[in-house]
C-alpha positions as CSV (number, residue, x, y, z in Angstrom):
1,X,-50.8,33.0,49.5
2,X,-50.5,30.8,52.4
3,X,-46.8,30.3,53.6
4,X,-46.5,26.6,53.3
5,X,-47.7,27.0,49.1
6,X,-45.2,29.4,49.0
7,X,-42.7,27.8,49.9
8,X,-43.6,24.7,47.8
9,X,-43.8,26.6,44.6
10,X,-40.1,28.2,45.5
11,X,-38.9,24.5,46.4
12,X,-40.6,23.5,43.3
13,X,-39.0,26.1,41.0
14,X,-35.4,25.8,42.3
15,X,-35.8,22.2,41.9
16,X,-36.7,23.0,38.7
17,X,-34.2,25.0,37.2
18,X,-31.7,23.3,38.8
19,X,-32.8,19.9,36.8
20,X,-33.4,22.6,33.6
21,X,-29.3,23.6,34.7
22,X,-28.4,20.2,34.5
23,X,-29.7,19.4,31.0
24,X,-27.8,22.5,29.5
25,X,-24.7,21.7,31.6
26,X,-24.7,17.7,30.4
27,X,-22.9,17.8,27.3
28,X,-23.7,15.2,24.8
29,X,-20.7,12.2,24.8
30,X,-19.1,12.3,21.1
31,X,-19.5,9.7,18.9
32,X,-17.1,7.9,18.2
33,X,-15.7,8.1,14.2
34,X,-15.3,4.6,13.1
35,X,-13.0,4.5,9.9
36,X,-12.3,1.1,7.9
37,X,-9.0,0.4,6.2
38,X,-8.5,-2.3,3.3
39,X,-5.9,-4.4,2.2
40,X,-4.9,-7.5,0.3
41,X,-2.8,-9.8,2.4
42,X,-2.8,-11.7,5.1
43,X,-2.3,-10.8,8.9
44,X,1.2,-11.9,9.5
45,X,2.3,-9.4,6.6
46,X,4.2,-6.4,7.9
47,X,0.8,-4.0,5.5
48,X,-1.4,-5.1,8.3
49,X,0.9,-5.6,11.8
50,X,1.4,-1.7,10.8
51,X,-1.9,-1.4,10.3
52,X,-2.7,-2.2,13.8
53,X,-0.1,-0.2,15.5
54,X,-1.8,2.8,13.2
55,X,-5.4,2.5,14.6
56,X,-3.8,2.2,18.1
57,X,-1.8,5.1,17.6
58,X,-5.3,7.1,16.7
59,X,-7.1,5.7,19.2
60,X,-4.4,7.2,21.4
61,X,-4.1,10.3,20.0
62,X,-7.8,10.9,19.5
63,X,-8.8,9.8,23.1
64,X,-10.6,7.1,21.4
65,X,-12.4,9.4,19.0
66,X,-11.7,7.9,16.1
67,X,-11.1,4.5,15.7
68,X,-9.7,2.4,12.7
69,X,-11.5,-1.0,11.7
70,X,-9.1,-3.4,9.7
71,X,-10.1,-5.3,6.9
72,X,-7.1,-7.3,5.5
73,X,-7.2,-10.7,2.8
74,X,-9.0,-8.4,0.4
75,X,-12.2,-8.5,2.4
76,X,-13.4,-5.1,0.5
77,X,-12.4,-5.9,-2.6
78,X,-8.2,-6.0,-4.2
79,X,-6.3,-3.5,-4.6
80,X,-8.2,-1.4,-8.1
81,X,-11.3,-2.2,-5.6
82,X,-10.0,-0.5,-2.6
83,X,-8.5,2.6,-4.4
84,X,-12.0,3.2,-6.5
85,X,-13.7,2.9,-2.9
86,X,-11.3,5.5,-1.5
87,X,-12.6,7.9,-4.3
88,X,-16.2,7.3,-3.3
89,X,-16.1,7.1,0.3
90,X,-16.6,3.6,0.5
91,X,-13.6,3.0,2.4
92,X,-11.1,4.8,4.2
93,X,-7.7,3.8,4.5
94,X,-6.3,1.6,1.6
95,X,-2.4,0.5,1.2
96,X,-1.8,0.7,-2.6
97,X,1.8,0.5,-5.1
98,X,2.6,3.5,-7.0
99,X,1.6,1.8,-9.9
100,X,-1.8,1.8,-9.4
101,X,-2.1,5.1,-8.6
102,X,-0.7,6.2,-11.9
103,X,-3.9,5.3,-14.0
104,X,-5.2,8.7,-12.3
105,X,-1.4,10.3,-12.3
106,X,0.8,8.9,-14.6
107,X,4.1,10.4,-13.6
108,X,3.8,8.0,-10.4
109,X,4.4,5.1,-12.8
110,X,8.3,6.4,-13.0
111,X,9.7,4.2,-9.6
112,X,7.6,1.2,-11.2
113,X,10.1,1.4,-14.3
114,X,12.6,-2.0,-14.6
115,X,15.7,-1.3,-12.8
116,X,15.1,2.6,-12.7
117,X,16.8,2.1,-8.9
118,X,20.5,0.9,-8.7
119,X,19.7,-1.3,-5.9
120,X,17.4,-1.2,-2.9
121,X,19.7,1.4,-1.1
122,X,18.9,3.9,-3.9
123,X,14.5,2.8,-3.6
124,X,14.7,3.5,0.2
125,X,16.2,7.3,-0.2
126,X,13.8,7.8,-3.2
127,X,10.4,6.7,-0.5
128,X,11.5,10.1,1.6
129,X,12.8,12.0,-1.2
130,X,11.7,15.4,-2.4
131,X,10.9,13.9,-5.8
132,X,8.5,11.4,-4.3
133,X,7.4,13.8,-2.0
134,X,6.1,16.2,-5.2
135,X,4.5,13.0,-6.5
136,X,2.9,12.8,-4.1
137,X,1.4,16.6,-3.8
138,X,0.9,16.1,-7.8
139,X,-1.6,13.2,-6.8
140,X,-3.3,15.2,-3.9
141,X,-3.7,17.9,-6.7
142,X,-5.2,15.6,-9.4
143,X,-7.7,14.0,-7.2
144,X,-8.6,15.4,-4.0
145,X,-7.0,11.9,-2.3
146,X,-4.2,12.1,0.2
147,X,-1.0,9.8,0.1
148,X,0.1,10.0,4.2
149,X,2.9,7.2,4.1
150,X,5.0,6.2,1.7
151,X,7.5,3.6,1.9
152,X,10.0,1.0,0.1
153,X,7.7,-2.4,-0.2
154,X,9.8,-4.8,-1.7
155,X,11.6,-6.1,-4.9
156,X,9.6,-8.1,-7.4
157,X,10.8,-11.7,-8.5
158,X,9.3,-14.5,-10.3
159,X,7.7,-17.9,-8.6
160,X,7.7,-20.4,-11.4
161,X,8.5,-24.1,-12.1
162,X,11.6,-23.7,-14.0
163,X,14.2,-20.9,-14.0
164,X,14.1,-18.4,-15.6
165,X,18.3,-17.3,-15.9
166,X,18.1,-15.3,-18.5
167,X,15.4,-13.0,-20.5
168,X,15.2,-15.4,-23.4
169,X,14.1,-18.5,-20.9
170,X,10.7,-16.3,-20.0
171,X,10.1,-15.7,-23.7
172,X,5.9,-16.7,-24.1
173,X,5.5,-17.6,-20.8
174,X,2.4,-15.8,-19.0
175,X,3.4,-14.5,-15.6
176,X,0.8,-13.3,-13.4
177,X,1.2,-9.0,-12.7
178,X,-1.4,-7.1,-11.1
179,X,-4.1,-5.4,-13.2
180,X,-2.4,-2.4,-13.9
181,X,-0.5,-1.0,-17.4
182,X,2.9,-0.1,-15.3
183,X,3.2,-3.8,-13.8
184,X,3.1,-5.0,-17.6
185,X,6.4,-3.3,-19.0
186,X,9.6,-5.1,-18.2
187,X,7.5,-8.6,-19.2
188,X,6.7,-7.1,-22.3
189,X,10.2,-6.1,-22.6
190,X,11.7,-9.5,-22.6
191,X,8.8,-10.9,-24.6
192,X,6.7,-12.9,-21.7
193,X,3.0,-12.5,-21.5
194,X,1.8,-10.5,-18.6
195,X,-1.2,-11.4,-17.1
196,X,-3.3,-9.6,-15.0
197,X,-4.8,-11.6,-11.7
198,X,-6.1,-11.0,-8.6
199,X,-3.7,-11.9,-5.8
200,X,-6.1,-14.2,-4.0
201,X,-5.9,-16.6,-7.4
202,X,-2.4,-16.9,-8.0
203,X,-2.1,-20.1,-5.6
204,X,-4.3,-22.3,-8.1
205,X,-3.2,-20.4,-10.7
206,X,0.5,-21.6,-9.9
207,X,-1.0,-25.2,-9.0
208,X,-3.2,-25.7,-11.8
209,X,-0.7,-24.3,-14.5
210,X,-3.1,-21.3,-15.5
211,X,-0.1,-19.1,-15.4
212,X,3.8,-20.0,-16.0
213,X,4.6,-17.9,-13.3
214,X,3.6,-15.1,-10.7
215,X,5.5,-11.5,-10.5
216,X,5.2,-11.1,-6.7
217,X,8.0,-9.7,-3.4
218,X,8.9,-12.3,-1.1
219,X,6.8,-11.1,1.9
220,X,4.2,-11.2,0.0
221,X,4.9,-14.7,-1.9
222,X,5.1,-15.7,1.4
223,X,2.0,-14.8,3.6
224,X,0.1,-16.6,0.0
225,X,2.4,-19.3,0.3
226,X,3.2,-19.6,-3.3
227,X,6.4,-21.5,-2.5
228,X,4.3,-24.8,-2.0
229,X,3.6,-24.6,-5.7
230,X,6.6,-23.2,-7.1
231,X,9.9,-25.1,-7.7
232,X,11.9,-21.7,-7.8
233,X,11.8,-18.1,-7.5
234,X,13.8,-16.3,-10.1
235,X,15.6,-13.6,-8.1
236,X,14.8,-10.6,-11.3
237,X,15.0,-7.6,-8.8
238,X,13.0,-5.9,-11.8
239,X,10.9,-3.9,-10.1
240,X,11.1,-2.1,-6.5
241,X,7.9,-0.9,-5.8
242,X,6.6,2.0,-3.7
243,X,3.9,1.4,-1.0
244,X,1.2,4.2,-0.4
245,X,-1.0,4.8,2.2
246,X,-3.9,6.3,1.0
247,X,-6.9,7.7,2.3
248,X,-9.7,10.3,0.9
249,X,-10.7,13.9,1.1
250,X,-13.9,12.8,2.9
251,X,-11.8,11.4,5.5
252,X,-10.0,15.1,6.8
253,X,-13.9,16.6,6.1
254,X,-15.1,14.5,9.2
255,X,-12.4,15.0,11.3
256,X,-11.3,17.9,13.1
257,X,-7.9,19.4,12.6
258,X,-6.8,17.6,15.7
259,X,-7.7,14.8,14.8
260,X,-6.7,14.8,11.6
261,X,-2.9,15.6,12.4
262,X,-3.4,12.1,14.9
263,X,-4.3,10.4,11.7
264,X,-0.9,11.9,9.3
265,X,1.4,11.1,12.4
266,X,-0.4,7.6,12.2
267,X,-0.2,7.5,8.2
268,X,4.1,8.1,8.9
269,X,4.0,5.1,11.8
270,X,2.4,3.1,9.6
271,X,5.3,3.4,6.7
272,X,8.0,3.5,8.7
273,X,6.8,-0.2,10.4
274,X,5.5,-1.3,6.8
275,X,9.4,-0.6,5.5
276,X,11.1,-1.9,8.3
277,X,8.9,-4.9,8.4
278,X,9.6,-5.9,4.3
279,X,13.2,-4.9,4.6
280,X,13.5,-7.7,7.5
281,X,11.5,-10.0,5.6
282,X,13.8,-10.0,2.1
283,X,17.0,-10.0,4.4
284,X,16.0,-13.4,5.9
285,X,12.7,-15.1,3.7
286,X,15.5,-16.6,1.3
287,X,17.6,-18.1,4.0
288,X,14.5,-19.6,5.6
289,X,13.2,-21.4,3.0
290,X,16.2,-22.3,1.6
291,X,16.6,-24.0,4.8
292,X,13.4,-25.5,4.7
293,X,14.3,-26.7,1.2
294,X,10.8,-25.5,0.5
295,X,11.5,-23.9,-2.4
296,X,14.9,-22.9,-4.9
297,X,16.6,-19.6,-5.1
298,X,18.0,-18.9,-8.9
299,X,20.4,-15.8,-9.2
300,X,19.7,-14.8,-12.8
301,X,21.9,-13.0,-15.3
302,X,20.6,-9.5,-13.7
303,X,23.4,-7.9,-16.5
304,X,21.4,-9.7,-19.0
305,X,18.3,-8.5,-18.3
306,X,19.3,-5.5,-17.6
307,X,20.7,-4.8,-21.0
308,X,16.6,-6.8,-22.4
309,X,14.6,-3.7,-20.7
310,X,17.2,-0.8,-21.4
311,X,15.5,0.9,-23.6
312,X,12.3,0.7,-22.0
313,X,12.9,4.4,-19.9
314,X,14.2,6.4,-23.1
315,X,11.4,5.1,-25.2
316,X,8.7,6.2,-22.7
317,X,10.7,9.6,-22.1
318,X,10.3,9.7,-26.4
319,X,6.8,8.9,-26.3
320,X,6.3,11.6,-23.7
321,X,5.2,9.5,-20.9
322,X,7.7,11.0,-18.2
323,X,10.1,14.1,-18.6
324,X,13.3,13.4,-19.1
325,X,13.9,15.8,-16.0
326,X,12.4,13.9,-13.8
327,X,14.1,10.3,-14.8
328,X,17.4,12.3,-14.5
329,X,15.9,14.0,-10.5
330,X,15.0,9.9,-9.7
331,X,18.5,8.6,-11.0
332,X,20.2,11.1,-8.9
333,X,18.7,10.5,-5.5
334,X,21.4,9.4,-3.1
């Protein structure tokens, strides 16, 4: 073989194998997992503000691996919406209340009972507690989900027209809850008529006299601005509800284990901002408005209906809904 074709092939073949070197060396750029997280309110509530500083934190801790689209306002559907999708893998992230949750696991239900908590002290130990903590694993165990932030939300009062001082004045009247059977007790306690709406309605509903009145925190009365259509907001402090971050087991199957421990460190951020954020807002919503004279605060006979719903925990504890145990373990958190 003459020299020059020689040497052509061998240039040829070097060239060769080096471009064939290349290709195996080149590994393929990752792509990016793009997760979607759901919620109710609006953008100024402290649910989505921790929200964002969540999906930065992943971004960060993934190197932009996984990222975390948010859909607040109840873009993908309210809250019963959202928690069905996490089941299904239609979403990803959704923040939920305990009390939805316990349609699939009732003993959740238990923080949701009226004035179960001596005051809001007493919710905030029972977010980190080891009782909520085995609620928690007893929900993981019933459904496959995972619960990786909980935190105190807020205290539940009533928006209305009139006030309501005392259990007797709300006797008939319908008060918007949420569409779940744990939201409906203490009104059926003191003989109202709960009724289930979708948060997005309760403005006309409150304008248009659909409802008497709407069950609802004060963050959350705010961002909807239910104060333009109420006269006053009956300060019940019946319910302290827990907030849940919740996401599903399809979720950690996508993601490695890296990635996945950048996602629970995000799921704690997320409740610690989310209780720090409604704790701020119920120390200083009521002087605001008051201020603004947009609306009037009513300090009810709390005694009064205390003594209304007293019986409510012993006769679930009779009818076997929650061990008596277990009330007693909640009660005792300090």
């Amino acid at each position: 073989m003459p020299t020059s074709l020689r040497r052509l092939l061998s240039t040829g073949l070097a060239s060769g194998l080096a471009f064939a070197a290349g290709l195996t060396l080149a590994a393929p750029a990752q792509a990016q997992i793009a997760l979607k997280f759901g919620h109710i309110v609006d953008t100024q509530h402290p649910i989505h503000t921790s929200g964002v500083a969540m999906a930065e934190h992943i971004a960060r801790c993934t190197n932009n691996q996984v990222k975390v689209d948010i859909f607040p306002g109840g873009q993908l559907g309210n809250e019963g919406a959202l928690n069905d999708q996490i089941r299904i893998g239609g979403v990803d992230f959704a923040n939920t209340g305990a009390s939805f949750l316990s349609r699939n696991f009732a003993h959740l239900a238990v923080s949701s009972l009226p004035y179960i908590f001596r005051d809001r002290s007493h919710a905030l130990a029972y977010a980190t507690s080891d009782v909520m903590k085995e609620l928690a694993g007893g929900w993981e165990k019933a459904t496959g989900q995972h619960i990786i932030g909980v935190y105190y939300s807020s205290a539940f009062h009533v928006y209305a027209q009139e006030p309501f001082v005392r259990p007797e004045d709300m006797k008939g009247k319908k008060i918007r809850v949420p569409d779940a059977p744990s939201w409906m007790v203490f009104f059926r306690a003191i003989n109202a008529v709960p009724t289930p709406m979708a948060l997005g309605e309760v403005y006309l509903g409150l304008r248009q006299g659909v409802i008497d009145g709407a069950n609802l925190p004060l963050a959350v009365g705010n961002a909807i601005k239910a104060h333009e259509v109420s006269k006053v907001i009956s300060m019940t402090f019946h319910q302290m509800e827990m907030g849940l971050l919740l996401t599903g087991a399809h979720v950690k199957r996508r993601l490695s284990a890296d990635q996945w421990k950048c996602v629970e460190t995000g799921g704690q951020l997320y409740a610690k901002l989310a209780q720090e954020g409604n704790v701020k807002a119920e120390d200083e919503l009521r002087d605001q408005l008051t201020k603004a004279g947009a609306v009037r605060f009513v300090d009810v006979d709390m005694a009064a209906y205390q003594k209304a719903t007293a019986s409510v925990i012993d006769d679930k504890i009779k009818a076997g809904e929650f061990p008596q145990a277990l009330v007693d373990r909640i009660r005792a958190v300090k």
